[in-house]
C-alpha positions as CSV (number, residue, x, y, z in Angstrom):
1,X,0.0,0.0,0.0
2,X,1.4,3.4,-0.7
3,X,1.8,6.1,1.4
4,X,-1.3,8.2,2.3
5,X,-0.5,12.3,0.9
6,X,-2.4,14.6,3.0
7,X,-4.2,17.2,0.3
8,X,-4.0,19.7,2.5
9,X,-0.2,19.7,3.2
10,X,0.3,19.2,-1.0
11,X,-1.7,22.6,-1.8
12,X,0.5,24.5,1.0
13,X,3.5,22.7,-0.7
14,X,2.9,23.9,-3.4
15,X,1.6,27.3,-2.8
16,X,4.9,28.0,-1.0
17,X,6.6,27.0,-4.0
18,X,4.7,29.1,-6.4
19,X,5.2,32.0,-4.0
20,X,9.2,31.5,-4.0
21,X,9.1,32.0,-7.9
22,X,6.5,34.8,-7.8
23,X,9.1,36.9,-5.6
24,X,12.2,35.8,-7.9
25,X,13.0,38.2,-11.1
26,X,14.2,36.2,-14.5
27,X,18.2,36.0,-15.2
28,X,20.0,38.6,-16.9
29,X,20.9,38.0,-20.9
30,X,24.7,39.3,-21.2
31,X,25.6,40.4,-24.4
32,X,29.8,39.8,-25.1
33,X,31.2,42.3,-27.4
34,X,33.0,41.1,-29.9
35,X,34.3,43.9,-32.3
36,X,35.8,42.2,-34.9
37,X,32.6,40.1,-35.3
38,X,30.2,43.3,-36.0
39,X,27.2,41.3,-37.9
40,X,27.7,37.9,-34.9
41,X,26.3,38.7,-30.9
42,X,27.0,36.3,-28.6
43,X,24.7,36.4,-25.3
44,X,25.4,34.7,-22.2
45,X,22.0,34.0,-20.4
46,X,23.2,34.1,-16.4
47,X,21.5,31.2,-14.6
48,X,23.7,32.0,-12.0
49,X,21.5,34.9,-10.4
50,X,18.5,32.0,-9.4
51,X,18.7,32.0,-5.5
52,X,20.6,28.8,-5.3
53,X,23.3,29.8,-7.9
54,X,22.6,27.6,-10.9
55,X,20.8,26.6,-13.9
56,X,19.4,24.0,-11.8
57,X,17.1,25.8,-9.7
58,X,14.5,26.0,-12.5
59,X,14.8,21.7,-12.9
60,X,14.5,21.2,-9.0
61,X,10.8,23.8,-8.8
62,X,9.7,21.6,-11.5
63,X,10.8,18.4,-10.1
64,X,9.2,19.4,-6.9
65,X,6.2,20.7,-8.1
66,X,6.0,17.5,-10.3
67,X,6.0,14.8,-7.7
68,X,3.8,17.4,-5.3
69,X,1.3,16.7,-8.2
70,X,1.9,13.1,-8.8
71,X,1.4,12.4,-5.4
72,X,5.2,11.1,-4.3
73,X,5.6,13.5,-1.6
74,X,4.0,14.3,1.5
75,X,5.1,15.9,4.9
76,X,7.7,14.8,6.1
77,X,8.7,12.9,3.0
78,X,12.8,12.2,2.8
79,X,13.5,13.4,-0.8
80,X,17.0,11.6,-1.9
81,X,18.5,12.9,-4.9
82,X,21.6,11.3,-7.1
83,X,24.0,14.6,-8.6
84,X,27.3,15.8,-9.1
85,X,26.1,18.7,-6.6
86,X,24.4,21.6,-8.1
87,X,21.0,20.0,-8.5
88,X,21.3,18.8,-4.8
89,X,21.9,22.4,-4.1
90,X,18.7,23.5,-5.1
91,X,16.9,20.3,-4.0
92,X,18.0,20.9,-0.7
93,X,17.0,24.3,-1.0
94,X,13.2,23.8,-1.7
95,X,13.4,20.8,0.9
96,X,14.0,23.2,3.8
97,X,11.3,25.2,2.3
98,X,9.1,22.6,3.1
99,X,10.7,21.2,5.7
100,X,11.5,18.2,4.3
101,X,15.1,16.2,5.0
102,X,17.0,15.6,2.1
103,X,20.0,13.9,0.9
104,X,22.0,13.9,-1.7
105,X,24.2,10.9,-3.2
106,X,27.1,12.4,-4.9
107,X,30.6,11.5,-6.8
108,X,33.3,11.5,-4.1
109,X,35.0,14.4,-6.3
110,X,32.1,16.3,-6.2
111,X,33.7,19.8,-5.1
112,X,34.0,20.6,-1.8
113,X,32.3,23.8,-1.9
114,X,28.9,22.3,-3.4
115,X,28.8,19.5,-0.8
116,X,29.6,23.2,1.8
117,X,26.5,24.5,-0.1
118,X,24.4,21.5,0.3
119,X,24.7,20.9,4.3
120,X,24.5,24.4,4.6
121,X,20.5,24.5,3.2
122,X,20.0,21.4,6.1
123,X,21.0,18.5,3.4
124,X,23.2,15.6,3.9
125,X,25.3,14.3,1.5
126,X,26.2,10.3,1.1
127,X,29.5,9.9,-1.2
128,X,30.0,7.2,-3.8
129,X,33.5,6.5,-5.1
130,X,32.1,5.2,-8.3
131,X,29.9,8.0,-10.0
132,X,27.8,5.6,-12.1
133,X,26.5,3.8,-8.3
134,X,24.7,7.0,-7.3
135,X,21.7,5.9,-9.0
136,X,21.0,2.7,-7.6
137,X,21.8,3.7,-4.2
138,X,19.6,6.7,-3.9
139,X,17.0,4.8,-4.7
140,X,18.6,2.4,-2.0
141,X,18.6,5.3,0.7
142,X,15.1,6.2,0.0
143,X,13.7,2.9,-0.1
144,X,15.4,2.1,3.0
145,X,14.1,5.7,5.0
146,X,10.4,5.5,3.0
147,X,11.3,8.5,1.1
148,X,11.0,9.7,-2.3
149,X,14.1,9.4,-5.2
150,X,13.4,12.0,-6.7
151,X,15.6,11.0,-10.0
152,X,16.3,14.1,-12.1
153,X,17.9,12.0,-14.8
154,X,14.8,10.3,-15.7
155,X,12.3,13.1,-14.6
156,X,14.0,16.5,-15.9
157,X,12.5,16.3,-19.2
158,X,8.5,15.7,-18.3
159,X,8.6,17.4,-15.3
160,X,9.3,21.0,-17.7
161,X,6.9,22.5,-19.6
162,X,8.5,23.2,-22.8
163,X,5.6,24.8,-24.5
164,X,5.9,28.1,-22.5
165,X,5.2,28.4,-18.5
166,X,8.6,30.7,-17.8
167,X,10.9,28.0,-18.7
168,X,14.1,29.1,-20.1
169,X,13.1,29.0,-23.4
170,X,10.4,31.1,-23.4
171,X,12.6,33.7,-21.3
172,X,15.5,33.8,-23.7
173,X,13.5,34.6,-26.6
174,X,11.5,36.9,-24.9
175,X,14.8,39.0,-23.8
176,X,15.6,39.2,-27.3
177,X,12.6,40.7,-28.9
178,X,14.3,43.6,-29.3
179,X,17.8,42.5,-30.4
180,X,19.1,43.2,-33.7
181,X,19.0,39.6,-34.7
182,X,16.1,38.6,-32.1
183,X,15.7,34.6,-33.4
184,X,19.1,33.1,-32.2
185,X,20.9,31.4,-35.3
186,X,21.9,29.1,-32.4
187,X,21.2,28.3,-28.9
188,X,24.0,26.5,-27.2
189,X,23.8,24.5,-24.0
190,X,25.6,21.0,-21.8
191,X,23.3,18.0,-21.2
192,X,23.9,16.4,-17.9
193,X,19.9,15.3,-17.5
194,X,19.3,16.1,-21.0
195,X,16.2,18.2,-19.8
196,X,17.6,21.9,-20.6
197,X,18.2,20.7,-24.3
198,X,15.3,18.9,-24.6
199,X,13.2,21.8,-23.2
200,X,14.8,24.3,-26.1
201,X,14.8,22.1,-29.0
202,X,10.9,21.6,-28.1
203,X,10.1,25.1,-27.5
204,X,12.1,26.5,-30.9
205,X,10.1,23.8,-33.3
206,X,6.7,24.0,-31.1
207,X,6.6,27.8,-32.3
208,X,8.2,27.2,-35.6
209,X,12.0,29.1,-35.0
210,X,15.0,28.6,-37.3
211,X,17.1,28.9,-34.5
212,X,19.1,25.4,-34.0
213,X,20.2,23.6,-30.9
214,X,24.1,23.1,-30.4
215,X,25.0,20.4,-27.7
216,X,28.3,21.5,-25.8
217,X,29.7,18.0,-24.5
218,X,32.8,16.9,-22.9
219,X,35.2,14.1,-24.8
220,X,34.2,12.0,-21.8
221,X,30.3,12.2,-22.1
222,X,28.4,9.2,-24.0
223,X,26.0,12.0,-25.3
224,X,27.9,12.9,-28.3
225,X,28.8,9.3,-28.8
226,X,24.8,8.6,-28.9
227,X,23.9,11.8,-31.0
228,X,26.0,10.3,-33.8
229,X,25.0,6.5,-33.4
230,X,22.0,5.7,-31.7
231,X,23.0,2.1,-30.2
232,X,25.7,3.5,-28.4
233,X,24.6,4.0,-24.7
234,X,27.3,3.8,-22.0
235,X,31.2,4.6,-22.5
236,X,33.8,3.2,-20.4
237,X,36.8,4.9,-18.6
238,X,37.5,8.5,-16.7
239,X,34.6,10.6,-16.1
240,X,34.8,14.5,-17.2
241,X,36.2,16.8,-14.8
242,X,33.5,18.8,-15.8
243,X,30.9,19.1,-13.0
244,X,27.2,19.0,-13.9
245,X,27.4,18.0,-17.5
246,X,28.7,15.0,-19.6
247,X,27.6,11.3,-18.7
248,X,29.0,8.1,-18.9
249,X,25.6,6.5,-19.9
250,X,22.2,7.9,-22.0
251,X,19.9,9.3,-19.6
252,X,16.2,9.0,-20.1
253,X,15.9,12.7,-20.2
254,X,18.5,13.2,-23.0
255,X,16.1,13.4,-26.3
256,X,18.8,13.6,-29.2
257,X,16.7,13.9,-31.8
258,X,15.9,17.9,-30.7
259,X,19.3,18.5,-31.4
260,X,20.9,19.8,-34.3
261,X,24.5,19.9,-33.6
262,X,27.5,18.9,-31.6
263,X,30.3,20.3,-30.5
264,X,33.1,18.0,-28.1
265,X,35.4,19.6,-26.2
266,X,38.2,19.0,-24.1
267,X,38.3,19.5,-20.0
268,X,41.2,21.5,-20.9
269,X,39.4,23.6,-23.1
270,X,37.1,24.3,-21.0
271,X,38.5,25.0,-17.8
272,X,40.8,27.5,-20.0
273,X,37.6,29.2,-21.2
274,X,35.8,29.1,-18.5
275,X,39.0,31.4,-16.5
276,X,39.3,33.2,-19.9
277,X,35.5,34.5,-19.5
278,X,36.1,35.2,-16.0
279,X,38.5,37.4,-16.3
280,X,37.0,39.3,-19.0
281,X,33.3,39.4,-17.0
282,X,35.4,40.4,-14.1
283,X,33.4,37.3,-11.7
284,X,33.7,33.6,-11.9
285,X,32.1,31.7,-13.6
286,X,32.0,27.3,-13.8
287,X,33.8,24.7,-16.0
288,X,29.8,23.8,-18.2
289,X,30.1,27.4,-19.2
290,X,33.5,27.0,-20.3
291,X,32.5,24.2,-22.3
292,X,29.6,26.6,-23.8
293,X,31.8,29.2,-24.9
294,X,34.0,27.0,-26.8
295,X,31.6,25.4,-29.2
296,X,30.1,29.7,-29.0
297,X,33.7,30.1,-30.1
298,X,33.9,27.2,-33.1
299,X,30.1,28.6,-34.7
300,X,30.8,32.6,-33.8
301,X,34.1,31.4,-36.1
302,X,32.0,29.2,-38.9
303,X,29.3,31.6,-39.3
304,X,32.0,35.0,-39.9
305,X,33.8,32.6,-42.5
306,X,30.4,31.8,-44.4
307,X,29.3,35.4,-43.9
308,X,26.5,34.5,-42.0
309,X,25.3,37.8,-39.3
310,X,23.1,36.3,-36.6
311,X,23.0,35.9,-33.0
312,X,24.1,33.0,-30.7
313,X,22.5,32.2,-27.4
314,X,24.2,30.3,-24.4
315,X,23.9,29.5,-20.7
316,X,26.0,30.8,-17.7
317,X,25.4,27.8,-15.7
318,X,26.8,28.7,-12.3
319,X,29.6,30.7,-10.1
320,X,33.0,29.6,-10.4
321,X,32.7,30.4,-6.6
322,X,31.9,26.7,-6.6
323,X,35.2,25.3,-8.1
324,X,37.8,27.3,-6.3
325,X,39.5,24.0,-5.1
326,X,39.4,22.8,-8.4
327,X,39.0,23.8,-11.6
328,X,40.6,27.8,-10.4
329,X,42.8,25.5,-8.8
330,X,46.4,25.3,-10.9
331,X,48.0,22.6,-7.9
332,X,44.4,20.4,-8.6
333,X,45.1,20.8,-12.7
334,X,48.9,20.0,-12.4
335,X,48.1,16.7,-10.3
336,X,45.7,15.5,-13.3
337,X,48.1,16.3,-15.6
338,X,46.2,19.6,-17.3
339,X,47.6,21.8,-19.2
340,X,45.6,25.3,-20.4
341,X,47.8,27.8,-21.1
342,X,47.7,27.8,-25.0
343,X,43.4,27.1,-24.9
344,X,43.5,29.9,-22.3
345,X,45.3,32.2,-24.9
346,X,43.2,31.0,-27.6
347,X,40.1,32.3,-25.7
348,X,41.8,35.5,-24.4
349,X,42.3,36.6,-28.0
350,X,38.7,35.6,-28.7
351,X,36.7,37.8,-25.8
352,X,39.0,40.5,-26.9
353,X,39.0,40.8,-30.3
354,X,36.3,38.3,-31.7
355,X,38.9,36.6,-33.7
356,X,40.0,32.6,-33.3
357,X,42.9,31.7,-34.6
358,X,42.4,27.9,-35.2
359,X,39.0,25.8,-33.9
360,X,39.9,25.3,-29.9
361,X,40.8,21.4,-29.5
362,X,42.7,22.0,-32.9
């Protein structure tokens, strides 16, 4: 027999939820300047600003709100979460909200100032040594306390509404009515559920954009691997450095046939990028956006050799507050053998001038 969800707790739940997002603003769109690129804009939409730091504050209201409405949680339900740390940020964010406990089952490598972040919002966090067990023991943890896996991996996807309702989608095009070229040529963005790509590559054909959907994955990740051949599901050896993005298996939220392009890059490229567009917004910013701006980088390049003017549309993820022991870390780098400086030139010539030498990864 399941567990018995008292109605009136749910609509409080939920109300408190709604509430939260009533009082947030949207995220800022920053356009990069790029002066030898007159007829290319690049804008940088800042998922950074949500309340909990990341692009993963939008998935965890949804995945809350969508197992308040399915009936999975009631009070005092322990919601268990599998991540590499910034969706169990804002997990344990709207968990406190409702008082719920939570825990989070991460990577062992997750960095230490997410897991700071995590306990901080009243979570817990249970460390895996292999990142591919996280899934089966969540759902082991909240079997074993009667709680609720909340499984972003397979939920991300349906639990957004990628016809409108203030998803990301709908927020980017509607901060760029009034830009010269207001329909992105391209709209670039990681997959680590698979939910953010599939949300835009829904939302541009659902109202009939020519704007195309550029996948920014790590060498590591199976999700490039899959895009090209669809039998291919899991890959074997190290995992990215890349935090948030990039998986060693398909996840049922990744729908590649939304997107239109892909673009692999290296952790070296783009932990290089990533401190390149730091220094040049002056704040840090994390290693998925640095994987962003690269394949930004690679079509800015392509479309100014075609003489194609347009714009191109990307996601800052989240502070590089978060990966100050690692990825801003040179002593971290040196032990795994990373080198940056020539990718961290290439890009530092790119922000300034608009010009790429060679493809980064070359």
């Amino acid at each position: 027999m399941g567990r018995v969800i008292d109605g009136r707790w749910v609509d409080w739940a939920i109300a408190r939820i709604e509430a939260d997002f009533t009082r947030s603003a949207d995220t800022h769109l920053i356009p990069l300047s790029m002066p030898a690129l007159p007829g290319i804009a690049i804008y940088l939409k800042d998922e950074s600003s949500h309340p909990t730091g990341s692009l993963k504050h939008r998935l965890a209201r949804s995945l809350f709100l969508h197992a308040l409405c399915s009936g999975w949680i009631g009070e005092g339900t322990c919601i268990v979460e599998a991540s590499s740390g910034s969706t169990a940020v804002s997990e344990a964010y709207f968990a406190r909200m409702l008082g719920l406990p939570f825990v989070a089952v991460i990577p062992a490598t997750t960095a230490q100032e997410k897991i700071t972040a995590i306990e901080a919002l009243g979570g817990t966090c249970h460390k895996v040594t292999d990142p591919g067990a996280v899934y089966g023991e969540a759902q082991r943890l909240a079997d074993a306390r009667g709680g609720h896996y909340m499984d972003q991996f397979t939920f991300a996807e349906r639990a957004t509404d990628w016809r409108g309702n203030s998803n990301i989608a709908e927020s980017i095009f509607a901060q760029m009515v009034r830009e010269p070229a207001s329909v992105p040529t391209w709209i670039v963005c990681g997959a680590g559920t698979g939910g953010t790509s599939a949300t835009l590559g829904r939302f541009v054909r659902y109202h009939r954009h020519t704007t195309q959907i550029c996948l920014a994955d790590p060498e590591a990740s199976v999700f490039h691997r899959h895009w090209h051949d669809r039998a291919v599901r899991t890959t074997q050896g190290a995992c990215s450095l890349i935090e948030g993005i990039g998986r060693p298996r398909v996840e049922p939220s990744f729908v590649p046939s939304v997107i239109d392009r892909v673009e692999v890059v290296s952790d070296a490229a783009s932990i290089a990028a990533a401190r390149a567009l730091s220094r040049h917004l002056g704040r840090r910013v994390g290693g998925s956006t640095g994987t962003n701006l690269v394949a930004c980088a690679r079509l800015a390049h392509e479309m100014a050799r075609n003489g194609i003017d347009g714009s191109i549309v990307t996601i800052l993820c989240d502070s590089g507050d978060r990966y100050g022991s690692t990825c801003f870390n040179d002593d971290w780098l040196a032990a795994r053998g990373i080198a940056i400086a020539e990718e961290e030139a290439r890009m530092d010539l790119f922000l300034a001038s608009g010009r790429l030498t060679e493809p980064c990864d070359a």
